[in-house]
N, C-alpha and C positions, 0 to 999 in steps of 0.2 A: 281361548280361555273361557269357562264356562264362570256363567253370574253363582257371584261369591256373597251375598249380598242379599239382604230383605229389604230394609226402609233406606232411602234416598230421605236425605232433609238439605234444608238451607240455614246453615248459620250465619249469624254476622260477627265475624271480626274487627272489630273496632271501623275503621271506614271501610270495607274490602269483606266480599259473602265470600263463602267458602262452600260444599257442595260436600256432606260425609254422607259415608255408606256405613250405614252398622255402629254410626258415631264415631266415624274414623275421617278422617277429612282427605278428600282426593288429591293425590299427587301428578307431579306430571311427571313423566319418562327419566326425568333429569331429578327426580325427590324434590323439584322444589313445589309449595304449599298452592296449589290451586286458587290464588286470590281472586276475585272478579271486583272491580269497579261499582257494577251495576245488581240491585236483585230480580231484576229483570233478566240480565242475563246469563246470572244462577240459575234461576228458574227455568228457561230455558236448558242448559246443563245438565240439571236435576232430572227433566221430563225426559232427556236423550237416555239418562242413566236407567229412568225409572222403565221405560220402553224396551229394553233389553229382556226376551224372555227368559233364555237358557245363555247362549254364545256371546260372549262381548265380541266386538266386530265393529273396530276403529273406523271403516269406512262408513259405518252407519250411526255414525255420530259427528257430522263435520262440523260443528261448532265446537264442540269440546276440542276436538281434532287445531282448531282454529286457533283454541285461547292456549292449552297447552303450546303451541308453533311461536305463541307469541311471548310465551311469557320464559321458554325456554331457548330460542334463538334470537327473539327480537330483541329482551328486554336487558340480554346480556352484550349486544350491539348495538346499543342506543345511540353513542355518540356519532359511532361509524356511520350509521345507517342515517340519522338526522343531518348528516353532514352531505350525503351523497342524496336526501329528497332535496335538502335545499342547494344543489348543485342542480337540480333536475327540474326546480321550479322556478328556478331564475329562468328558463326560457319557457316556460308555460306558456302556451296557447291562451289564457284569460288576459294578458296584455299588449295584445296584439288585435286589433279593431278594424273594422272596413272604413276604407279614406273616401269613398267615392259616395256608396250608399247608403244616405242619410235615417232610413228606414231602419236597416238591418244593424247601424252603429247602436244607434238608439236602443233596439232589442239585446244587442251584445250589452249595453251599460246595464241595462235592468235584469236579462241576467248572470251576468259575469261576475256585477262591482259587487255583490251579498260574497260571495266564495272569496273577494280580495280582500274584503273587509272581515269576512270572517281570520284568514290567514295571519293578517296585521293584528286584529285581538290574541288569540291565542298561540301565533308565533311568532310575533313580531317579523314578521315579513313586511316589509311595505314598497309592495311591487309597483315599479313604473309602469305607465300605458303609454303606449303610441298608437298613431291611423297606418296601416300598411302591416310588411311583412319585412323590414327592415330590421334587423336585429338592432336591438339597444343593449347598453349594457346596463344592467341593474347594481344596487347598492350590497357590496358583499360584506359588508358591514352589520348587516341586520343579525 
């Protein structure tokens, strides 16, 4: 498809930028509103668009590539998909520690527990640890 298009801008949408062309706001594949989170990552967006000489050419824009994948397959499988990460993080590797070496335990504590601790704040995950390779079962509860 050839660039249809002169100015690239960043608007904001009440909390969520949006990314117009010609003062039209970009859609994804599926018509839904191109929101972004971040103006940083508009921005980014913006420069993929603004980069385009003559041929739009999807593969040369993998961010944009990225948020449209996300906002059009992920965001309409959230429950599914949150359901099958925290099926896949109840046996995470970050709760699982060396029994023996006291050195490399220690290094696993400082930096593994920031990623646990992050998890418990914003997903209320609050994963057990153990020393070894022994499966625990964790709290499905969370």
């Amino acid at each position: 498809m050839k660039r249809f298009y002169e100015q690239v801008q960043i608007i904001q949408a009440g909390q969520a930028f949006e990314v117009s062309l010609d003062g039209s706001s970009v859609k994804t594949p599926m018509q839904r509103k191109l929101q972004l989170p971040t103006e940083a990552l508009a921005q980014k967006i913006a420069d993929e668009w603004s980069n385009i000489e003559t041929e739009i050419k999807p593969e040369q824009m993998p961010i944009f590539s990225l948020a449209v994948t996300a906002i059009d397959r992920v965001g309409s499988q959230k429950v599914v998909l949150s359901t099958e990460i925290k099926n896949y993080i109840m046996n995470d590797l970050l709760c699982y520690r060396e029994s023996h070496d006291s050195k490399l335990y220690e290094h696993q504590n400082k930096k593994w527990d920031p990623w646990l601790k992050w998890s418990k704040k914003n997903f209320n995950f609050d994963l057990k640890i153990t020393k070894g390779v022994i499966p625990i079962n964790q709290d499905t509860q969370n």
